[in-house]
C-alpha positions, -999 to +999 in steps of 0.1 A: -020+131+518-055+111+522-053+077+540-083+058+556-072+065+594-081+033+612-105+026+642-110-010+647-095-045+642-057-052+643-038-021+638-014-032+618-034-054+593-057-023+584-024-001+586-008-022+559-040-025+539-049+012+539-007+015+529-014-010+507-046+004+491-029+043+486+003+026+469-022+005+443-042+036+439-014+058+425-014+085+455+027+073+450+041+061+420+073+037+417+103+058+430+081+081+456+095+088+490+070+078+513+058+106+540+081+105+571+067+081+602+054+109+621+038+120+588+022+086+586+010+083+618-011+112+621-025+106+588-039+071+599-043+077+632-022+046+647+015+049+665+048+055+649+057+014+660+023+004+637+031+023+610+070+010+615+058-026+616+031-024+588+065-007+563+083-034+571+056-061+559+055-036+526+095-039+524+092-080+529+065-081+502+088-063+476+064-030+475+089-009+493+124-001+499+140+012+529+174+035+523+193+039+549+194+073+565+173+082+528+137+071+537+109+048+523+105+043+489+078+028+470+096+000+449+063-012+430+026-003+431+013-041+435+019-069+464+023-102+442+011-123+472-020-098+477-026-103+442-025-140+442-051-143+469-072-120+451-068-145+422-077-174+444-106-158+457-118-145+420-146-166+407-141-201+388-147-192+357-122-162+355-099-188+370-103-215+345-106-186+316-068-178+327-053-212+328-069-220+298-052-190+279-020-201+301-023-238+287-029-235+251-002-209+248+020-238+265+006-264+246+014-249+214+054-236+226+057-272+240+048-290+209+077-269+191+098-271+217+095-308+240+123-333+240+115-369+241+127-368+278+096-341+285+073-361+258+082-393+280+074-370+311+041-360+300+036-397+291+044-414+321+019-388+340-010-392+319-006-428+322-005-423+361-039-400+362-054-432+332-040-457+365-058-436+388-090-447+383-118-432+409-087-423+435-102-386+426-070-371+447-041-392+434-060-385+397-058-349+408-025-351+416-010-366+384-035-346+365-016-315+374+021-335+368+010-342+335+003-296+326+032-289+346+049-309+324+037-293+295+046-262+307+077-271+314+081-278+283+071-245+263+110-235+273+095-203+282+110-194+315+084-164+322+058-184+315+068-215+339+071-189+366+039-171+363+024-205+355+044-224+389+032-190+407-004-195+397-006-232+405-023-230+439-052-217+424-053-240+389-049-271+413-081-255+429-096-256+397-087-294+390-100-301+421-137-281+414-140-295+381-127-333+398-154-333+423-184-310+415-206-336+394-224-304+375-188-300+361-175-317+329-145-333+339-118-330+310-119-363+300-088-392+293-095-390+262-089-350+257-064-355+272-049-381+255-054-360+220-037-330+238-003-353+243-006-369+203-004-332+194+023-327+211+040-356+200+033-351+165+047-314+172+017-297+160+013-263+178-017-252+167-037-284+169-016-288+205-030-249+208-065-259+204-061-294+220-056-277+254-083-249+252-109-275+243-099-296+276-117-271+297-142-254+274-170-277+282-169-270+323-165-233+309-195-232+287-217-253+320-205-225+342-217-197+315-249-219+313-255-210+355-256-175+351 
């Protein structure tokens, strides 16, 4: 067993990350027993109530399972809220390259798929953002009502979660692409033409509607490198 034994900082932060890091590695796979406590601690170097405490976070998280009177188990190799913040913190342009591939594929489902009640939904935001005028945050705001709503409307429940679970870091992206003036800011108008797709239930134009939205502050950030 090889495990980055732990000298500074707080002990069970760098505990759970070097857990962490050996899980995501492969040294166990899904279904693994994890070594016993005792085990653990020597190999990092930190008490038996550190590596206790740092399991538990791993249990919370989802990446392990305690059985009772059994041991530790690794239930999966990644930590979805680790990997979220890793998402957050990735660059904007790997950002805005996923929800781009995220909204077209919705845009396109949606324009099959919408009832008027959603269509009316989509509407009534993208009239709010129009209302909005230079209020950059309440713009902001009903900017991201209007591709939740569009989302919501590809009937695709796995995509509305993975979408609803990445929408810390796309309202991040709004709000780059909102208030950095080297940015294109997807325009009214773009957006406009994303919604009459929809409505006309075209899903490839709907498709291509929502990727061009962001290409432009895409191709500015390639342009910077």
């Amino acid at each position: 067993m090889t495990l980055a034994r732990i000298s500074k900082g707080s002990l069970v932060d760098t505990a759970l990350e070097s857990l962490r890091s050996a899980i995501e590695g492969g040294q166990w796979r899904v279904g693994d027993r994890l070594p016993v406590e005792a085990e653990l601690s020597q190999a990092l170097g930190v008490s038996r109530n550190t590596v206790r405490e740092a399991v538990r976070v791993l249990v919370h998280v989802g990446m392990l399972e305690t059985r009772q009177g059994d041991g530790t188990y690794v239930r999966a190799t990644r930590d979805a809220g680790e990997t979220m913040r890793r998402i957050e913190r990735a660059r904007l342009q790997d950002q805005l390259e996923v929800r781009q591939m995220l909204e077209s594929e919705a845009a396109g489902l949606a324009a099959s798929r919408r009832t008027p009640e959603e269509l009316q939904a989509m509407s009534d935001a993208l009239d709010r953002r129009a209302q909005a005028g230079d209020d950059i945050p309440a713009r902001i705001e009903h900017d991201n009502d209007f591709h939740h709503a569009v989302v919501q409307a590809s009937h695709n429940s796995a995509l509305i979660e993975l979408y609803g679970y990445f929408a810390q870091a796309i309202t991040r992206t709004i709000e780059r692409t909102e208030m950095d003036a080297e940015l294109p800011e997807p325009t009214q108008a773009a957006h406009e033409l994303l919604l009459a797709a929809i409505r006309r239930q075209a899903p490839e134009q709907a498709a291509h509607q929502a990727k061009a939205l962001l290409q432009p502050c895409l191709d500015a950030l390639q342009s910077k490198d």
